[in-house]
N, C-alpha and C positions, 0 to 999 in steps of 0.2 A: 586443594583444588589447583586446579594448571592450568588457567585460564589466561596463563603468556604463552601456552606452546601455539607456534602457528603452523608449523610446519615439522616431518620427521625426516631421515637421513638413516643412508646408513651409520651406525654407531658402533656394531661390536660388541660381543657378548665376553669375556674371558671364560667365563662359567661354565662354558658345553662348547662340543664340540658334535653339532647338529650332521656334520659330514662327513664324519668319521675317520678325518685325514689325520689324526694324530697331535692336531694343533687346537688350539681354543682357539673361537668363532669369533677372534680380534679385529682390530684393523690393525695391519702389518705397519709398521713405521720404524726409520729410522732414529736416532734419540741419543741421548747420553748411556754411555755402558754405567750403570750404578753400579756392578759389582767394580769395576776397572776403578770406578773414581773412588769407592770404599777402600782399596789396597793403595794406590798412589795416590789420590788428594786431585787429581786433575781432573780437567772439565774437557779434554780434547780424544778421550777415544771415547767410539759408539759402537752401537749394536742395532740389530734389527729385532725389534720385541714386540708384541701381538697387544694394542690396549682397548682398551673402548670407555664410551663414553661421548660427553658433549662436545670435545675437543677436537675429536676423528668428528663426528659425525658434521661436524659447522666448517670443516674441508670439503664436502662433499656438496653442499651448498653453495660456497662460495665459487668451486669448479662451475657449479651449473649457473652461475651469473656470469662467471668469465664468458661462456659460452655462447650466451644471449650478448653481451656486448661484441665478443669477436660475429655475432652475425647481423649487430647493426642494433638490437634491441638496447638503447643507452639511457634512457630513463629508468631515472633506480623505482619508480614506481611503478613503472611498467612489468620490468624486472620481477617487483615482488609479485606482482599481479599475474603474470605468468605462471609462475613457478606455482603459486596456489590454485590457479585455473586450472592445469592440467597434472597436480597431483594424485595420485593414486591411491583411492578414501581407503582409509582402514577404519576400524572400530565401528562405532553406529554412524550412520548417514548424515552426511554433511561434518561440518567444524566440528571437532571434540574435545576434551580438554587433555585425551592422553596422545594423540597423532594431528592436532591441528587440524588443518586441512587435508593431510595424509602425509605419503612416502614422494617425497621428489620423483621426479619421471624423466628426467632428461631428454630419452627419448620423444616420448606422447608431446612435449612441450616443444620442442622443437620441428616435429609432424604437422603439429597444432597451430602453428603460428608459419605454416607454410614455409620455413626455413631448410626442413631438410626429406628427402623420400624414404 
């Protein structure tokens, strides 16, 4: 049971490639080159590699707090309060335990709280 999710993001699939662009349905990110540091031992060259998961997906969250504070919204309760207010329900109606409250809206929340047209 997942009775802590409160919230979803985008995340990133590696698995498919839903768009048929030739890449897995990742989040793009900058990173350590793993093969670079297998052959040299170094921690200082990178690559750009497609991942997903929990990690991408709580980037995409914390942009959209950035953004309520860069528009005055500075209470981190407020904050969460928003963000779940004006999420976009997925699964069964209301709170669930596999989408939270839903999919972040950036938008809709930002509309919603009269911040932006």
């Amino acid at each position: 049971m997942n009775d802590y999710v409160e919230i979803a993001a985008p995340g990133g699939d590696t698995t498919e490639d839903l768009n048929g662009d030739g890449y897995a349905d990742g989040v793009l990110q900058q990173t350590i080159d793993f093969d670079a540091f297998l052959l040299t031992g170094r921690f200082d060259q990178f690559a750009y590699l497609f991942a997903n998961g929990t990690s991408m997906a709580s980037a995409h969250v914390a942009a959209m707090g950035a953004l309520l504070v860069d528009q005055g919204v500075t209470d981190p309760k407020a904050v969460e309060a928003a963000i779940k207010r004006f999420a976009t329900d997925l699964g069964p109606a209301g709170r669930d335990n596999e989408y939270g409250y839903g999919l972040i809206n950036p938008r809709a929340t930002l509309r919603g709280l009269g911040l932006a047209q």
